[in-house]
N, C-alpha and C positions, 0 to 999 in steps of 0.2 A: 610190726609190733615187737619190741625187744622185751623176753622175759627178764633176763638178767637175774640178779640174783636173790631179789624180792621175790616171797612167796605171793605177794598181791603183788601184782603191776597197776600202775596208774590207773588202765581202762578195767582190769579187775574191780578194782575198788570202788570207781565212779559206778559200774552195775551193780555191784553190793550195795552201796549205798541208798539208788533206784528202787531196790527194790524194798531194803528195809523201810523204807520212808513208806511207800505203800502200804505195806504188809502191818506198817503199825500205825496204822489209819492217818496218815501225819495231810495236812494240805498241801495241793499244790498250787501254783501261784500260776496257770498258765494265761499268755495273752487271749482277748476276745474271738479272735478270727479262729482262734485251737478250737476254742470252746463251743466253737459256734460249728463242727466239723462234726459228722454223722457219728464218723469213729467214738470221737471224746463223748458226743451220746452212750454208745454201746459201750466203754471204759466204765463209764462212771454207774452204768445199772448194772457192770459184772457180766454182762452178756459177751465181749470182747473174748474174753478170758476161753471159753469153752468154745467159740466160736474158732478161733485161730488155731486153739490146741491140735495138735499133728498128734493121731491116732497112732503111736506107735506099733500097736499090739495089733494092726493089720497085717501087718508085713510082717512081723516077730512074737505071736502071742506067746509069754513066759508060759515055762512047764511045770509039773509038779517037781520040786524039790531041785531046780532049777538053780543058779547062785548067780540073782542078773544086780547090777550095777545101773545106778539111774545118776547120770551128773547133770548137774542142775533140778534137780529132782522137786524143788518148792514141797508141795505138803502133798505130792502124786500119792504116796500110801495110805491117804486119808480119804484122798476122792477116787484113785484108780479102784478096781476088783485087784488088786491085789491078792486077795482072801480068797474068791474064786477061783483064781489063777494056781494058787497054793505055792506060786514061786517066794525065791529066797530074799527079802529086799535089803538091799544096802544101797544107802543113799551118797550124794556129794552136795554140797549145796556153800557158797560164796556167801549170802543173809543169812546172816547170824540169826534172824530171827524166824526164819522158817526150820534152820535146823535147828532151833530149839524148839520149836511148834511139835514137829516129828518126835525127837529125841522124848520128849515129855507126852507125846501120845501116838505114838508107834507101839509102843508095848504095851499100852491099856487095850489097843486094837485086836492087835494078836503078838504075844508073846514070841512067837515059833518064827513065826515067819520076819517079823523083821528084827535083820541083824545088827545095822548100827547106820548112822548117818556122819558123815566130816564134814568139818567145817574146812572146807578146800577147793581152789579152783580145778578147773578141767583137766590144765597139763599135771599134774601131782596128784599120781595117784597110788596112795601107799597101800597097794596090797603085791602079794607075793606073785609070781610067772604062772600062766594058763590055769585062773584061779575062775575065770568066770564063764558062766555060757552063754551070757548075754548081755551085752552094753549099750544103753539107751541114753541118747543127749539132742533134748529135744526145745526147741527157743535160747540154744546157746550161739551156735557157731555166729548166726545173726548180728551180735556185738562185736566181733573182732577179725581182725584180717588172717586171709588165708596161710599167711605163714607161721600163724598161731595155731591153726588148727592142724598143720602137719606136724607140729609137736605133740598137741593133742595124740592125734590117731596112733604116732610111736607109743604112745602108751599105753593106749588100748588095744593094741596088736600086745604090746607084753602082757597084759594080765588077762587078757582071751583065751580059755580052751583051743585048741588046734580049729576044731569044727566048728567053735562060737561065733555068735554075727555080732557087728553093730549096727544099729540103727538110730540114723540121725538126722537132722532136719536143717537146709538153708533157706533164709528168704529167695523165693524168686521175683526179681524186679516188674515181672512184666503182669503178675497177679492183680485183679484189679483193685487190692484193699493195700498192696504191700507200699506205695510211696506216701500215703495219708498215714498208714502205722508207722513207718518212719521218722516221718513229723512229728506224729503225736510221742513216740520213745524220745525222740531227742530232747522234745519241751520239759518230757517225765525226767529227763537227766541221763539219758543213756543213748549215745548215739548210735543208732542203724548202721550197720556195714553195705550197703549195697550195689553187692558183688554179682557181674551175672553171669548167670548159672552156670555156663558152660567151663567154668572154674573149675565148679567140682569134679567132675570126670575126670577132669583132666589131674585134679590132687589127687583121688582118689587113685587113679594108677599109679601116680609117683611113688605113693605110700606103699606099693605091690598089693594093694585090694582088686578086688572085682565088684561089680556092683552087680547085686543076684537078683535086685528089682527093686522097683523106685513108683514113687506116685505123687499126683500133685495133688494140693490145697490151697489155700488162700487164706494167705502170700506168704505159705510155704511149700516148698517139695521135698519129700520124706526119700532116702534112699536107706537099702539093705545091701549091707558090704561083709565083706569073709577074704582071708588071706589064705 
């Protein structure tokens, strides 16, 4: 995937668009055989959503007064303990309509704690050198190829604390939900990357990370990485 010199690239746009469409109740037009798929069930009662979600906070639970970074973040400071957590939220988010969901009720939540949302993809991220303790990006990498995501991770090693992790989530192929979600994201308009797994490791060293510990889901596997 070429970024070039758009701040949206093609397959950017194409998941933004996925998702605003959703997110503002818009219809989808998928064929019978989708519809008639257990998944497109759980999709359409909302049960999907919670179901798939990769617990970040297993592996990385935020600190008090913590400065953690969520890209792709959708409305997580609305549903995560954020509040419990007491960490610092700043968000990233490509739907424009989720970061204005936040932006307009992030701060009736809590004030204090969260600090701002962009509207911006993964690889562009405008904040200053070893700014964060902790970077979370969780149902992204899933969309795009792995040569996108070692742009990605350059950037998240810049604006990481020395000691900061990140944690992030890839589909694993071999899950037994993950080639039916696949299907079902592509009909939704956003095509499935699916990459297997053993990719990651092997990115993840390239990028000079370590991986401090990893766990699986369905039909994702969550890793925790540190440079």
């Amino acid at each position: 995937m070429k970024i070039g010199n758009s701040p949206l690239p093609e397959q950017i746009q194409t998941v933004a668009r996925r998702y605003d469409r959703e997110l503002s109740g818009a219809a989808f037009d998928l064929p019978p055989e989708v519809e008639e798929m257990p998944i497109f069930r759980e999709w359409t009662s909302g049960q999907l959503t919670s179901r798939i979600a990769a617990p970040f906070w297993e592996l990385a639970r935020p600190r008090r007064g913590q400065r953690c970074l969520d890209i792709g973040c959708g409305v997580s400071f609305l549903i995560y303990p954020w509040r419990e957590w007491e960490a610092l939220f700043y968000g990233q988010e490509i739907s424009e309509i989720a970061q204005k969901a936040l932006i307009s009720r992030g701060p009736q939540l809590n004030s204090k704690l969260f600090k701002s949302c962009q509207l911006a993809p993964a690889h562009q991220l405008e904040y200053e050198a070893n700014f964060f303790d902790l970077v979370v990006a969780t149902g992204v990498s899933c969309y795009y190829a792995p040569d996108y995501w070692e742009t990605v991770m350059a950037q998240v090693k810049r604006v990481l604390k020395p000691e900061g992790v990140f944690v992030f989530d890839v589909i694993d192929p071999d899950q037994p939900s993950a080639e039916n979600w696949a299907i079902l994201e592509t009909y939704l308009g956003a095509e499935v990357q699916l990459e297997p797994l053993e990719t990651w490791p092997r990115l993840i060293k390239s990028s000079g990370a370590r991986i401090v510990s990893q766990k699986d889901y369905d039909p994702f596997h969550l890793y925790k990485v540190k440079w």
